[in-house]
py3Dmol code that shows the C-alpha trace and the ligand (Angstrom):
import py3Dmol

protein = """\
ATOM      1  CA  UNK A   1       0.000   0.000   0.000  1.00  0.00           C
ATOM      2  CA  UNK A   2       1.462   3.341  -0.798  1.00  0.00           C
ATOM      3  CA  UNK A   3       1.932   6.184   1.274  1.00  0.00           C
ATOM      4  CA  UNK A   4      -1.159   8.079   0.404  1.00  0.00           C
ATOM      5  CA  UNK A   5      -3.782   5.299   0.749  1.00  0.00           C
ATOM      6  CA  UNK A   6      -2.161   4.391   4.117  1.00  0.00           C
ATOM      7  CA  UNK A   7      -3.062   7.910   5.396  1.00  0.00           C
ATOM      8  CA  UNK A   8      -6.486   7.919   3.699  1.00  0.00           C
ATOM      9  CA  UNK A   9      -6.468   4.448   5.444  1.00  0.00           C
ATOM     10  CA  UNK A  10      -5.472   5.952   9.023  1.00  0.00           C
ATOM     11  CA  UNK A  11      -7.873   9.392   8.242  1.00  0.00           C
ATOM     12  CA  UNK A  12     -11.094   6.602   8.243  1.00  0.00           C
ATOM     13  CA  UNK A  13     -10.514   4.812  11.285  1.00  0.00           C
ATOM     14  CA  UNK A  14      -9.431   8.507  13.178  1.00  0.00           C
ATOM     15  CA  UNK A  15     -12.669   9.856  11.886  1.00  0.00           C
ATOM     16  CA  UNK A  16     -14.992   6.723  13.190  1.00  0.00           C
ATOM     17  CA  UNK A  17     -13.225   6.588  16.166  1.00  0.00           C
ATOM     18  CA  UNK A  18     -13.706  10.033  17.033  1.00  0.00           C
ATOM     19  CA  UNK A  19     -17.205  10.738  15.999  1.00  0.00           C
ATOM     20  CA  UNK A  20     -15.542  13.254  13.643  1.00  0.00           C
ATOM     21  CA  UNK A  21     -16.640  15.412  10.129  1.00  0.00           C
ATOM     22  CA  UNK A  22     -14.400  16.682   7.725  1.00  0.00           C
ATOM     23  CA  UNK A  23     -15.494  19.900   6.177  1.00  0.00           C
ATOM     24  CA  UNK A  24     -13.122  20.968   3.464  1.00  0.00           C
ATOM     25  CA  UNK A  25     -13.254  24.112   1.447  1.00  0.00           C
ATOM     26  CA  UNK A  26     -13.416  24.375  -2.728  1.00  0.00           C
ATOM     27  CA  UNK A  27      -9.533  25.979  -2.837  1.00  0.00           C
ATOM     28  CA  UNK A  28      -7.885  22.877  -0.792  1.00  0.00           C
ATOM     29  CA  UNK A  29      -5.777  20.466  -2.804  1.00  0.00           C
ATOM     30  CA  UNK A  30      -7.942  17.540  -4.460  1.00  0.00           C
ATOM     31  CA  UNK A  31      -6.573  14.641  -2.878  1.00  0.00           C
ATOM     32  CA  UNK A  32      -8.571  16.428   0.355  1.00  0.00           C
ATOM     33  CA  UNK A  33     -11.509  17.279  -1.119  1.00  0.00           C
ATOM     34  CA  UNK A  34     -11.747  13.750  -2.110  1.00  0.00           C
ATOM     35  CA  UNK A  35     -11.799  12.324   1.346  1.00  0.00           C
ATOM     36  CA  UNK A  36     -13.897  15.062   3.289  1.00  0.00           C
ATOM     37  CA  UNK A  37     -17.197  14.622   4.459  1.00  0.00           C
ATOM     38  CA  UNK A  38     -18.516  17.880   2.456  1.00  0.00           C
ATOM     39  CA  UNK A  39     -16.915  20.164   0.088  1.00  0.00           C
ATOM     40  CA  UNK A  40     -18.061  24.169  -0.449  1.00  0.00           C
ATOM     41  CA  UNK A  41     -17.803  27.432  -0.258  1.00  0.00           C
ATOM     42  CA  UNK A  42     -18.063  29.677   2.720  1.00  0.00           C
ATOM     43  CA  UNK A  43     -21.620  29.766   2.963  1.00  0.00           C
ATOM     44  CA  UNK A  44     -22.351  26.002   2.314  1.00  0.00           C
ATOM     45  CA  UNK A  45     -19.677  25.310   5.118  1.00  0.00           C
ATOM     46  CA  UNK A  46     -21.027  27.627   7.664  1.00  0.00           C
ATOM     47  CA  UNK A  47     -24.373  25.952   6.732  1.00  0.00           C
ATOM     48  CA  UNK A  48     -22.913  22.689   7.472  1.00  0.00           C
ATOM     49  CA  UNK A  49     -21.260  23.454  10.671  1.00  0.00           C
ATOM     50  CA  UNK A  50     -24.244  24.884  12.198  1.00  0.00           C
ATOM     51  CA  UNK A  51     -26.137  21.673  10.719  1.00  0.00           C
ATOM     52  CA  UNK A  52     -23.772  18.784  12.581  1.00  0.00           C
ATOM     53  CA  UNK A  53     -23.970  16.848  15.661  1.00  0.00           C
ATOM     54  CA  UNK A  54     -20.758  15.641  15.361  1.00  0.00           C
ATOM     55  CA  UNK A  55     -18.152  15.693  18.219  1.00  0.00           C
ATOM     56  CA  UNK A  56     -15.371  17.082  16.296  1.00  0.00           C
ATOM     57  CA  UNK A  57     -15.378  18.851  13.372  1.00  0.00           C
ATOM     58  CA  UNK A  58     -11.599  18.808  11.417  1.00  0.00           C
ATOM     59  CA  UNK A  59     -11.881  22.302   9.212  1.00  0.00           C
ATOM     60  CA  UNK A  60      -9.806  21.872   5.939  1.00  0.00           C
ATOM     61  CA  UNK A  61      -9.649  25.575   4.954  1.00  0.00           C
ATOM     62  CA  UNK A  62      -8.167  28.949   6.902  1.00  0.00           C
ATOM     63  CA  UNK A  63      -8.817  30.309  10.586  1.00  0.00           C
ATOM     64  CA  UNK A  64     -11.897  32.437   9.898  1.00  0.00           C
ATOM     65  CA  UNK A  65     -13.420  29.258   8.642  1.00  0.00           C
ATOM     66  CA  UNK A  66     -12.469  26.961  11.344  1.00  0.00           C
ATOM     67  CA  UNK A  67     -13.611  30.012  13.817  1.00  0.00           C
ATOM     68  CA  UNK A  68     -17.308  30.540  12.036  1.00  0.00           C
ATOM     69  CA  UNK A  69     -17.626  26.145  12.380  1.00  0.00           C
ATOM     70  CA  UNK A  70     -16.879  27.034  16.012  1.00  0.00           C
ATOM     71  CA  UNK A  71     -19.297  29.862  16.683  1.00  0.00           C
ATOM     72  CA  UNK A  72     -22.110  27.728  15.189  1.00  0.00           C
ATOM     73  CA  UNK A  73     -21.712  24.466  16.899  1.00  0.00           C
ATOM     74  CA  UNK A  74     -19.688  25.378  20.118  1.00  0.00           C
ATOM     75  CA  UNK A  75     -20.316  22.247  21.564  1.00  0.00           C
ATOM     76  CA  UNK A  76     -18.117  20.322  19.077  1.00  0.00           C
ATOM     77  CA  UNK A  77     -14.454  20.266  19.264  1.00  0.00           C
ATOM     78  CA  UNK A  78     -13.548  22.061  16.410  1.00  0.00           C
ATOM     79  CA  UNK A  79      -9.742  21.601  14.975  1.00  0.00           C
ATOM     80  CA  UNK A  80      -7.782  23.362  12.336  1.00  0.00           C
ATOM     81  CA  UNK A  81      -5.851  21.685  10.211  1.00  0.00           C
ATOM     82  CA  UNK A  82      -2.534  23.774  10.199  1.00  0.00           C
ATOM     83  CA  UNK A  83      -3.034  26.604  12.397  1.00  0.00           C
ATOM     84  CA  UNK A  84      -0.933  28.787  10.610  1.00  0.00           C
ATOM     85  CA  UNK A  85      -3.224  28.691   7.775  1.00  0.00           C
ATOM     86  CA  UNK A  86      -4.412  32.013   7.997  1.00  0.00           C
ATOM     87  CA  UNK A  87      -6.649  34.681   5.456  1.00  0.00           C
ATOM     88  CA  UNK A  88      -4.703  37.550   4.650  1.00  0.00           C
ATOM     89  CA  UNK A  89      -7.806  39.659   3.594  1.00  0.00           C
ATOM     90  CA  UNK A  90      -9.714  38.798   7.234  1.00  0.00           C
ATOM     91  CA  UNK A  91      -6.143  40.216   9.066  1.00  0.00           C
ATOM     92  CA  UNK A  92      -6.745  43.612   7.334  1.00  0.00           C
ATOM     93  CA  UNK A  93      -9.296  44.586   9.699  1.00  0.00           C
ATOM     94  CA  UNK A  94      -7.930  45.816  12.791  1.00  0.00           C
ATOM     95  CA  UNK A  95     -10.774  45.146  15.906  1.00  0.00           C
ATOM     96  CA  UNK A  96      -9.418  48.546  17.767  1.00  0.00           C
ATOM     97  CA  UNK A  97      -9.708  50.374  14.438  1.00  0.00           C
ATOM     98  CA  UNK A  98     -13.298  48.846  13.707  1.00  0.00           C
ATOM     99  CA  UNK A  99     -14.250  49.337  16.963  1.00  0.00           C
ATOM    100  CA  UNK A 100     -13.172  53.340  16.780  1.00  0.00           C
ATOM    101  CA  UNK A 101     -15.121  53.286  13.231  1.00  0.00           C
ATOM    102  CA  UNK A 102     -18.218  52.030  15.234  1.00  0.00           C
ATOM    103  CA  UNK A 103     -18.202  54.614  17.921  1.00  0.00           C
ATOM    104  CA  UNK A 104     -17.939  57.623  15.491  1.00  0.00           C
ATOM    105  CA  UNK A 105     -20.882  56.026  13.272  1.00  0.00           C
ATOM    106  CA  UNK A 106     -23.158  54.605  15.424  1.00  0.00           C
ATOM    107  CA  UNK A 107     -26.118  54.816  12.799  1.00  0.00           C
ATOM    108  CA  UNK A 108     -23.782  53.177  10.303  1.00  0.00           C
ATOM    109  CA  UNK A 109     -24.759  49.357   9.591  1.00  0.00           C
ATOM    110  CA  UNK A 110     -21.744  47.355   9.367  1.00  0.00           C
ATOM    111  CA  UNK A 111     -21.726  43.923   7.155  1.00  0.00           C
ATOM    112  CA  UNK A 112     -18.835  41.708   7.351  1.00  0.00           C
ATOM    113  CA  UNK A 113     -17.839  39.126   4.885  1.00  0.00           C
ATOM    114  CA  UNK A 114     -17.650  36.195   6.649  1.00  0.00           C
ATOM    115  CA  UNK A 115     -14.082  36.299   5.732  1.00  0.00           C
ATOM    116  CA  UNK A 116     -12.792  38.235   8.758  1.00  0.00           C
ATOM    117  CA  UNK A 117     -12.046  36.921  12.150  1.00  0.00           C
ATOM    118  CA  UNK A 118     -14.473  36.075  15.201  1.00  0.00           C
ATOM    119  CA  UNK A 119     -13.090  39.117  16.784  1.00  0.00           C
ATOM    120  CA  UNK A 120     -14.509  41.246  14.231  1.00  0.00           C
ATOM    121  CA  UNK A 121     -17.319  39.238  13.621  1.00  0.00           C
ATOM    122  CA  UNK A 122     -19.034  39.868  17.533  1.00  0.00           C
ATOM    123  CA  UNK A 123     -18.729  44.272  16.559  1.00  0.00           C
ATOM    124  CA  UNK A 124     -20.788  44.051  13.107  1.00  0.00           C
ATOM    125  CA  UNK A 125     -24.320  43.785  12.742  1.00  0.00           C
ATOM    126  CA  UNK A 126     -24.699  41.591  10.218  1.00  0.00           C
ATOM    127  CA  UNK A 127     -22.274  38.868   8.252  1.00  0.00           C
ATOM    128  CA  UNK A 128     -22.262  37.977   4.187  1.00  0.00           C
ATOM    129  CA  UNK A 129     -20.602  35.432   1.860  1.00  0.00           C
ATOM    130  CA  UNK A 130     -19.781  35.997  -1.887  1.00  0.00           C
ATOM    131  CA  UNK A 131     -22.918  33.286  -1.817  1.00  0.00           C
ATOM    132  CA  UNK A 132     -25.290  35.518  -0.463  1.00  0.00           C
ATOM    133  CA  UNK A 133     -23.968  39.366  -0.276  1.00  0.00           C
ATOM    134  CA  UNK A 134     -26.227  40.558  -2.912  1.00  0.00           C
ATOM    135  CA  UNK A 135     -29.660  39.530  -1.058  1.00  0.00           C
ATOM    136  CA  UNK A 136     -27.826  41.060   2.466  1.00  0.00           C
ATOM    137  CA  UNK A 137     -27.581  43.921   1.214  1.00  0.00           C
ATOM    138  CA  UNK A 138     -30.746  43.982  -0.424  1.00  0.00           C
ATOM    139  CA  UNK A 139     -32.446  43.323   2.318  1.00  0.00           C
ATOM    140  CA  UNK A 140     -31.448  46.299   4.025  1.00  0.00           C
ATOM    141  CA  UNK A 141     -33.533  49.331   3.901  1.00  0.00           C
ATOM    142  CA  UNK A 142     -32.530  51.872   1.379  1.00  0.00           C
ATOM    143  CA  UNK A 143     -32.342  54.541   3.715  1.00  0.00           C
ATOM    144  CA  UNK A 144     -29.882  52.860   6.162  1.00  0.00           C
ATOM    145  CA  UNK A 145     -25.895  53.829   5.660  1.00  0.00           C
ATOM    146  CA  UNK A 146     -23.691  50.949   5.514  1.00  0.00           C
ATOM    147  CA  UNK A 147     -20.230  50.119   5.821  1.00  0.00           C
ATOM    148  CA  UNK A 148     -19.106  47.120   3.696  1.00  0.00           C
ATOM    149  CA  UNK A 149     -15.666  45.192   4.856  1.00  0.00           C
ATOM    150  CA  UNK A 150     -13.291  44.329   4.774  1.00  0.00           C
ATOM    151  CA  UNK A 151     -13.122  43.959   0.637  1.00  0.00           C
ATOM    152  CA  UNK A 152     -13.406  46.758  -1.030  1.00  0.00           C
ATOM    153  CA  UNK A 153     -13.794  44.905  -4.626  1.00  0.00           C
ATOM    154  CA  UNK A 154     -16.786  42.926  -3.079  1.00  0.00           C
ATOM    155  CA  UNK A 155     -17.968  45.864  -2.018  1.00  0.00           C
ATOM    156  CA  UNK A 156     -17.684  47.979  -5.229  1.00  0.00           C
ATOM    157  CA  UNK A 157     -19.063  45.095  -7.359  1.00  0.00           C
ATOM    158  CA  UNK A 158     -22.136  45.161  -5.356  1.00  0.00           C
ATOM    159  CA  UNK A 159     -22.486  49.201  -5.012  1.00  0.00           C
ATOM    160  CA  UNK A 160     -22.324  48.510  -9.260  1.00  0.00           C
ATOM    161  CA  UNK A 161     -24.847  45.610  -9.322  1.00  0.00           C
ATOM    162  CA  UNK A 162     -27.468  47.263  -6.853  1.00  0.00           C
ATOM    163  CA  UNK A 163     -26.715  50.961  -7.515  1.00  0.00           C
ATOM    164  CA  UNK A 164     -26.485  51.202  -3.726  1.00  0.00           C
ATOM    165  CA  UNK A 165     -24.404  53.668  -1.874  1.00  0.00           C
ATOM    166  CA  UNK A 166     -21.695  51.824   0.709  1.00  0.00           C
ATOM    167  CA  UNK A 167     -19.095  52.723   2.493  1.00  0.00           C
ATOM    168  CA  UNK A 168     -15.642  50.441   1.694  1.00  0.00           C
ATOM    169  CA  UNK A 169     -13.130  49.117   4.041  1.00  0.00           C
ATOM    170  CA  UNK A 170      -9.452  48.798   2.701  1.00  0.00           C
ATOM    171  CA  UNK A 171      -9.571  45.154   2.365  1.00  0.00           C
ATOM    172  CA  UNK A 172      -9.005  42.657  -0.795  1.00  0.00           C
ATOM    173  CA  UNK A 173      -8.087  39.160  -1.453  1.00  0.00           C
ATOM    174  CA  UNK A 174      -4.422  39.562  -2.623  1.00  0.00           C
ATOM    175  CA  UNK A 175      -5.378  36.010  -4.973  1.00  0.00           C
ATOM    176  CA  UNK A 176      -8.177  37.919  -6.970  1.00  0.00           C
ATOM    177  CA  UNK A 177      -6.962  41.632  -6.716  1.00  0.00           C
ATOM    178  CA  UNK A 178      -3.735  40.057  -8.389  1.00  0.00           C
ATOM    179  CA  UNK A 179      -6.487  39.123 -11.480  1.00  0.00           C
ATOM    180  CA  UNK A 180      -6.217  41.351 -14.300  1.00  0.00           C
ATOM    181  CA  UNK A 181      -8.305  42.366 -17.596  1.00  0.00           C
ATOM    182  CA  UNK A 182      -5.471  41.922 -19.685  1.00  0.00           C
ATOM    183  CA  UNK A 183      -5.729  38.297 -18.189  1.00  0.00           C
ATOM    184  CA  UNK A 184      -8.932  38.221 -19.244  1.00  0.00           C
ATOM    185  CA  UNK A 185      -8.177  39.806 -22.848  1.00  0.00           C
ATOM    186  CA  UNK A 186      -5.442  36.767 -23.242  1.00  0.00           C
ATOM    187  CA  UNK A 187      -7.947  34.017 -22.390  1.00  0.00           C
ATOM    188  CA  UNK A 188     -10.763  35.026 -24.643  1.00  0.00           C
ATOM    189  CA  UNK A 189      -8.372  35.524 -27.666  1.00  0.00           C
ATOM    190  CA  UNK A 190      -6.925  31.978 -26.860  1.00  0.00           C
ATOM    191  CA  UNK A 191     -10.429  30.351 -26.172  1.00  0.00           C
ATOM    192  CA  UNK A 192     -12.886  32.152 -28.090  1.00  0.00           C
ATOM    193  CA  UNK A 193     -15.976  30.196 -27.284  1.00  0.00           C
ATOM    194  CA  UNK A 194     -15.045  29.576 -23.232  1.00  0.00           C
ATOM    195  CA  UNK A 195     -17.254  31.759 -20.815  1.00  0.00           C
ATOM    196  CA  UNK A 196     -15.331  33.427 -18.618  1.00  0.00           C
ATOM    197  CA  UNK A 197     -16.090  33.235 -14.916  1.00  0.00           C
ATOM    198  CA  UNK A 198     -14.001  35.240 -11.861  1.00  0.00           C
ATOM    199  CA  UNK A 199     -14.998  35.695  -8.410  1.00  0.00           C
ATOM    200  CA  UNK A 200     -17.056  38.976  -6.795  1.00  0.00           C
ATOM    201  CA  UNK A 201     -13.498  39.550  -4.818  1.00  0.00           C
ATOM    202  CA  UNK A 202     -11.907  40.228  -8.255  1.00  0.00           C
ATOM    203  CA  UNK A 203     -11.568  43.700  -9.508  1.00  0.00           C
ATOM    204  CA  UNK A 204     -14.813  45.694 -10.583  1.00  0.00           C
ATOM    205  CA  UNK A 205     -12.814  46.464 -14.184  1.00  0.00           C
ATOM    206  CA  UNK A 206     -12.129  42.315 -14.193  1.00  0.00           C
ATOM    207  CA  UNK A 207     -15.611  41.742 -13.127  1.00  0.00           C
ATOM    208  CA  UNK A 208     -16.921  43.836 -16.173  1.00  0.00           C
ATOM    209  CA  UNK A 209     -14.643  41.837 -19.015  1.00  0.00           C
ATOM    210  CA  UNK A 210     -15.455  38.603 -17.413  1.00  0.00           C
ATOM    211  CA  UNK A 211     -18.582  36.764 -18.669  1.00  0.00           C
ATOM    212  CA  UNK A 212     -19.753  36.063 -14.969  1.00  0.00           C
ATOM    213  CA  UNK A 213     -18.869  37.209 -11.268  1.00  0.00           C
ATOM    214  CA  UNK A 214     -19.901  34.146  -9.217  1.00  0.00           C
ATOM    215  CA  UNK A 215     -19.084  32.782  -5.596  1.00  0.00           C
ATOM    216  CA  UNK A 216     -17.373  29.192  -6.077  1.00  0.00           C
ATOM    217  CA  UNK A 217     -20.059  27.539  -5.208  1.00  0.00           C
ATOM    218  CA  UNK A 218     -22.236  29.909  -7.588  1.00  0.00           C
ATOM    219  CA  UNK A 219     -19.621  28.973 -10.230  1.00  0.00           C
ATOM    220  CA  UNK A 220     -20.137  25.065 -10.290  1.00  0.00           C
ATOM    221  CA  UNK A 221     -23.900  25.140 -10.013  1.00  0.00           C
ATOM    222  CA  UNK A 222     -22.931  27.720 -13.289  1.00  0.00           C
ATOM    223  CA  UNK A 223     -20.981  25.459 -15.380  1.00  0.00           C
ATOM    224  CA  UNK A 224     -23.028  22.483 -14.462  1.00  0.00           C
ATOM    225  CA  UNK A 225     -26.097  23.939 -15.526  1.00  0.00           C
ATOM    226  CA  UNK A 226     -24.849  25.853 -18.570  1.00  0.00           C
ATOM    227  CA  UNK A 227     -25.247  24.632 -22.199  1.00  0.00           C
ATOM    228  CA  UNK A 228     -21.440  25.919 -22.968  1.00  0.00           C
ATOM    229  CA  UNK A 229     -19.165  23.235 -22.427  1.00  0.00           C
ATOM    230  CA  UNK A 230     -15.238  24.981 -22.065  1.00  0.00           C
ATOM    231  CA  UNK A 231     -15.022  27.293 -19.589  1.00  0.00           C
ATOM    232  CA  UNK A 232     -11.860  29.715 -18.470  1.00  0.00           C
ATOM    233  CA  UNK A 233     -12.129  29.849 -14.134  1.00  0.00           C
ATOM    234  CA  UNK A 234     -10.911  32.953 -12.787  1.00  0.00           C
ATOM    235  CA  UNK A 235     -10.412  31.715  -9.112  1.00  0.00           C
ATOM    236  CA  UNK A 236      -8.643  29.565  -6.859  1.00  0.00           C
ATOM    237  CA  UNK A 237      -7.736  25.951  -8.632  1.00  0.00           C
ATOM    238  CA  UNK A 238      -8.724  24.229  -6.127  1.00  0.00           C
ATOM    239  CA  UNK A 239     -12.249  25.305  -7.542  1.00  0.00           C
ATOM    240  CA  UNK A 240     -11.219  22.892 -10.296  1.00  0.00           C
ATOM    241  CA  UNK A 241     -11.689  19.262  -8.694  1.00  0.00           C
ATOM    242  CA  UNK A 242     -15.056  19.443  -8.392  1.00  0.00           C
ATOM    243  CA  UNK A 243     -16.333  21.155 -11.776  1.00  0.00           C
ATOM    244  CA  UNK A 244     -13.958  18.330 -13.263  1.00  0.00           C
ATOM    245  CA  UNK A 245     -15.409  15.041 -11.179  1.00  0.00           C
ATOM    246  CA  UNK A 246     -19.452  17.120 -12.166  1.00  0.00           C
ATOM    247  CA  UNK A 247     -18.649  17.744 -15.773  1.00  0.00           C
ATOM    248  CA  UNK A 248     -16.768  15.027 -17.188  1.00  0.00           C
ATOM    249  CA  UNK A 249     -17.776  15.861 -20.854  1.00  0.00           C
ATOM    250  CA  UNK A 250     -16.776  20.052 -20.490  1.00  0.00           C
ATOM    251  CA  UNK A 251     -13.161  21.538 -20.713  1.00  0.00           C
ATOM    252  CA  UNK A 252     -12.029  23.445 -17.701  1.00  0.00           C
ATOM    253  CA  UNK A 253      -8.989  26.524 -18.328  1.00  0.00           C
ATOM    254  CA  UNK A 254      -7.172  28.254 -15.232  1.00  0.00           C
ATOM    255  CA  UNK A 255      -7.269  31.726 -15.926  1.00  0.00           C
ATOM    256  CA  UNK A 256      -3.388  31.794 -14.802  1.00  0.00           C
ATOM    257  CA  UNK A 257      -2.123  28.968 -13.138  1.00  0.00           C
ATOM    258  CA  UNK A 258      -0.923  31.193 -10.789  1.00  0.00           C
ATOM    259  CA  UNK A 259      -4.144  32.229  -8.783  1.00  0.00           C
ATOM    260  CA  UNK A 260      -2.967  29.778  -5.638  1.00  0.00           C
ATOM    261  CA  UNK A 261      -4.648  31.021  -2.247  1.00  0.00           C
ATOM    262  CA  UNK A 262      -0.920  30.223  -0.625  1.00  0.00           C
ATOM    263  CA  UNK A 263      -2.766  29.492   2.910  1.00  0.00           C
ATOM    264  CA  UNK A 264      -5.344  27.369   1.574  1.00  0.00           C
ATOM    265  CA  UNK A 265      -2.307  25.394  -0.336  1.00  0.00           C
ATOM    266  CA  UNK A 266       0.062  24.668   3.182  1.00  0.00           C
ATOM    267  CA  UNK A 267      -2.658  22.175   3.742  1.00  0.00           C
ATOM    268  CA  UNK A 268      -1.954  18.579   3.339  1.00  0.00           C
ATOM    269  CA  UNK A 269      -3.484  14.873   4.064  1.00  0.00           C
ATOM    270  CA  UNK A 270      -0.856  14.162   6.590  1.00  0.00           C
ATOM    271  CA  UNK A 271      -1.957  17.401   8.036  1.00  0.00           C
ATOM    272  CA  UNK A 272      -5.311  16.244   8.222  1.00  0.00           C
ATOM    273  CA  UNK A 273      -4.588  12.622   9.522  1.00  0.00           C
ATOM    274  CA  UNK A 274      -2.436  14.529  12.537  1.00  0.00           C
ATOM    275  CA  UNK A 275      -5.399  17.183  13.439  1.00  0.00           C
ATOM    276  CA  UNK A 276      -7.683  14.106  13.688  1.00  0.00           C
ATOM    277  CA  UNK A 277      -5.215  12.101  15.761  1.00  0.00           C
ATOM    278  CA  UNK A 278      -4.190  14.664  18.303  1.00  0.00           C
ATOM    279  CA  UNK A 279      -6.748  17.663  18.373  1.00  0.00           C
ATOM    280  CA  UNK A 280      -3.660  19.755  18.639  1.00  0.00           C
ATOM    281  CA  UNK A 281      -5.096  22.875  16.980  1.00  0.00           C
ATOM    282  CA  UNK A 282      -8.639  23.029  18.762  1.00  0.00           C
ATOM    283  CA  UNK A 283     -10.261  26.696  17.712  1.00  0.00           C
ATOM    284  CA  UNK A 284     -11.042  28.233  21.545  1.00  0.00           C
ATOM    285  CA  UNK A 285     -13.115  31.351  21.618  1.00  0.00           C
ATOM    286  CA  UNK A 286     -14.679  33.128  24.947  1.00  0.00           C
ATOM    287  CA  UNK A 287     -18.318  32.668  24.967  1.00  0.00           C
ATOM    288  CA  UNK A 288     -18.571  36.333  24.802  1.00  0.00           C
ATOM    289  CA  UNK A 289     -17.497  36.020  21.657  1.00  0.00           C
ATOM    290  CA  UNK A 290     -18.905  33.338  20.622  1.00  0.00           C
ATOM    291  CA  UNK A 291     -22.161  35.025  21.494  1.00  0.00           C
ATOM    292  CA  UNK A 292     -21.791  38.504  19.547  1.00  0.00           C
ATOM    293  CA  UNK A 293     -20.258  36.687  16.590  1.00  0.00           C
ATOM    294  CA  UNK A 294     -23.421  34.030  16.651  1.00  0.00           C
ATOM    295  CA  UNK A 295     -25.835  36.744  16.508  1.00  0.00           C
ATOM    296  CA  UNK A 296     -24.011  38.144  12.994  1.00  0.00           C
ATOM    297  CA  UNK A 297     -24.208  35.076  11.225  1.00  0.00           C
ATOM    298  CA  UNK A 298     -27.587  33.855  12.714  1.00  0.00           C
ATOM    299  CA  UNK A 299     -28.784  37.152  11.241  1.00  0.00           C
ATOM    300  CA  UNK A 300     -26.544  36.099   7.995  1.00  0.00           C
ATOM    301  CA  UNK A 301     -28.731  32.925   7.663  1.00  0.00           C
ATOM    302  CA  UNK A 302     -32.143  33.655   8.878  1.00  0.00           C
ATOM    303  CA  UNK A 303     -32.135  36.487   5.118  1.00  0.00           C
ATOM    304  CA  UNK A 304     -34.712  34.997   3.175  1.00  0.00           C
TER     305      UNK A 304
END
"""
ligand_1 = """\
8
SF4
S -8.330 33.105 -1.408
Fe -8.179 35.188 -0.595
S -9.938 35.447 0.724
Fe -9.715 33.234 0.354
S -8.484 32.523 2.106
Fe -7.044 32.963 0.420
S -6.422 35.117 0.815
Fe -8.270 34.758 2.034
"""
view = py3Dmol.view(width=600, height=400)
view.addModel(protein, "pdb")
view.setStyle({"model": 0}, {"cartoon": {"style": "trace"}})
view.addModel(ligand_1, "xyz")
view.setStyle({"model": 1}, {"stick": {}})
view.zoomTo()
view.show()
């Protein structure tokens, strides 16, 4: 038996034996995706975590993730797969900054993408995913002022979509701000009958040239559904595995190979077989927080 089925091997029994799920986001590597419980996006994770009765919950994505499990099923012991697997877009909210914001705007509705940290989470008012931004903010009345963070591309492609005034943080996703038009430009030339898909955090000039802005799990329910059969992904590869294994019969481009969430990518099997085995990197938050940040994405999931 080779290496990799003995630790696939060794991840079964660990997960039986401990009662345990394995959520895994769309941007891990493949050979994870293939042996986790459930696969998604942000949204479809949270949804999942605050769906379980399982003891322990093993989160195969970044620390904001593993947190938000956390905050929706506290009772589980939730574990990170390599704790240094971080977001660099949720770290560019400072809480003593936000918190300064909040007490010079107090009539100022603040929505976090769920891509910040549990911190941040317990001071807004209300939560978002790329899934679901566009019917949070709709849903909040038009005379209300809003501050939108921490991604300001997120942000603008929704004030463009709506036509609704917000107020940006200085946030972005390094992976998509790095996505260009010129990308774009190169892509359609080389596959002129490909739709284009990129993801909300992208710029709003990429967003325009692309064919579609969608959230990943948006994007395979896209190409799945869609009567064109090549497609050029502007997002994460990981995104890849699954549109492959759904859509045997369609052609799948990376819009640069280089769009590699470098966080998502430090995780490994091994990684996941030790986080199982040990608990080592248990996600601990104070019940105070736990509390305020519950309330932002309870509100985040109860939007109709
Ligand atoms: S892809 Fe961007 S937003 Fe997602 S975890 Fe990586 S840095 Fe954060």
């Amino acid at each position: 038996m080779n290496e990799q089925n003995t630790l696939i091997e060794k991840i079964s029994t660990l997960r039986r034996e401990r009662n345990a799920v394995i959520l895994a986001h769309n941007y891990v590597s493949a050979d994870i995706q293939a042996i986790a419980d459930f696969c998604g996006d942000s949204l479809e994770l949270s949804i999942k975590a605050a769906q379980t009765d399982a003891k322990m919950l093993v989160v195969c994505g970044v620390r904001f993730m593993a947190e938000t499990a956390k905050i929706l099923s506290p009772r589980a012991t939730v574990v990170m797969v390599r704790s240094d697997a971080g977001c660099p877009m949720a770290d560019m909210v400072d809480p003593d900054e936000l918190k300064a914001y909040k007490a010079a705007n107090p009539d100022t509705l603040l929505i976090a993408y769920v891509n910040t940290t549990a911190e941040v989470k317990a001071l807004v008012d209300i939560c978002c995913t790329s899934g679901n931004a566009e019917k949070i903010v709709s849903s909040i009345p038009a005379d209300k002022k809003i501050m939108f963070l921490p991604d300001r591309n997120l942000g603008s492609n929704l004030i463009n979509k709506l036509n609704r005034p917000m107020e940006l943080w200085h946030g972005c996703c390094p992976v998509h701000d790095a996505v260009t038009v010129e990308m774009i430009n190169a892509m359609r030339e080389k596959f002129p009958r490909a739709q284009i898909l990129v993801h909300p955090e992208c710029r709003p000039e990429v967003v325009k040239a692309a064919d579609q802005a969608l959230s990943t799990g948006a994007m395979l329910n896209y190409v799945t559904a869609s009567s064109h059969d090549e497609f050029v992904i502007g997002t994460e590869s990981g995104i890849l595995y699954r549109m492959m294994q759904a859509n045997p019969g369609k052609k799948f481009y990376l819009l640069q190979p280089e769009i590699l969430c470098a966080d998502m990518k430090k995780l490994t099997l091994a990684d996941v077989e030790r986080a199982l085995r040990t608990g080592k990197d248990e996600v601990v938050l104070s019940d105070e927080i736990i509390r305020a940040a519950e309330s932002s994405i309870r509100e985040m999931l109860s939007v109709k």
